[in-house]
N, C-alpha and C positions, 0 to 999 in steps of 0.2 A: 504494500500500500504506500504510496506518494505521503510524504512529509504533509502534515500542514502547517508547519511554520517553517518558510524558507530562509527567513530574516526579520533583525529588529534592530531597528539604530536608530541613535542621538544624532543629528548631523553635527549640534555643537555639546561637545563633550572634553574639558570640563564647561560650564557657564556662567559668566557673572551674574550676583546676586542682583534680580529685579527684570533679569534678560532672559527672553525665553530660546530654546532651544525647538525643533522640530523632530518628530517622533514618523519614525517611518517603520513600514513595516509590507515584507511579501508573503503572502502565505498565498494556502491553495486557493482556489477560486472558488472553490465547489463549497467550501464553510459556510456554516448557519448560522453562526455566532461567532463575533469579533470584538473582546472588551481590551479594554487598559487600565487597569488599577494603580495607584490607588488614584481618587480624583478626578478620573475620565469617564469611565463609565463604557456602555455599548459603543465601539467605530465601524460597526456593521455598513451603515448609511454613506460613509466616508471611505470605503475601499472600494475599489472598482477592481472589475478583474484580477481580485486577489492583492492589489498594491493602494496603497491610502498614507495619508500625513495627517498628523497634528500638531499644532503648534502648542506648547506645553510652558509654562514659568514657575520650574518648581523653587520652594521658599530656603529647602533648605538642601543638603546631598541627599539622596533618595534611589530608591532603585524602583521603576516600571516592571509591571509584569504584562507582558501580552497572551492573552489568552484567548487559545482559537478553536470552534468545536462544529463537528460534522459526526452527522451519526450516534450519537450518545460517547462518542469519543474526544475526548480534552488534552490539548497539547499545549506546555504554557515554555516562556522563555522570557526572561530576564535584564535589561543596561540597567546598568548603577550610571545615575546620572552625575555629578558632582558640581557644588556650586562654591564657587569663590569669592572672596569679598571683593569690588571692584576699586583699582587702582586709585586713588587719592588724585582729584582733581590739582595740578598742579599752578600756580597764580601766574600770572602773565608778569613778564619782565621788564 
């Protein structure tokens, strides 16, 4: 049986604190059910042909679970996103 998660990524990974990062994800096409935890909820709506993005601004480093089901079958996968304090605006000279 074909994978149903073929991928899941941050495109910015680490992120500065207040900046959001974009959550992508490939899975099978043929799935029933498309969530992201924690704080996203169902991306069912948002994937097409098994490929879909989020844009995501988490508060603090955290890890997403993508969780994807077809058939009474559940396949989940994981990024630890990380967020950094941003750089100190520095005074003009």
């Amino acid at each position: 049986m074909k994978p149903l998660v073929n991928s899941f990524a941050a495109t910015r990974n680490p992120v500065p604190r207040g900046t959001a990062t974009v959550l992508a994800w490939d899975v099978n096409p043929t799935a029933t059910n498309v969530t992201i935890s924690p704080d996203i909820g169902s991306v069912l709506s948002r994937t097409t042909n098994g490929v879909g993005t989020i844009a995501a601004t988490p508060t603090d480093t955290m890890t997403y679970t993508l969780t994807v089901e077809r058939n009474g079958v559940a396949e989940e996968t994981n990024i630890p996103v990380t967020v950094t304090e941003p750089l100190p605006a520095t005074a003009p000279s």
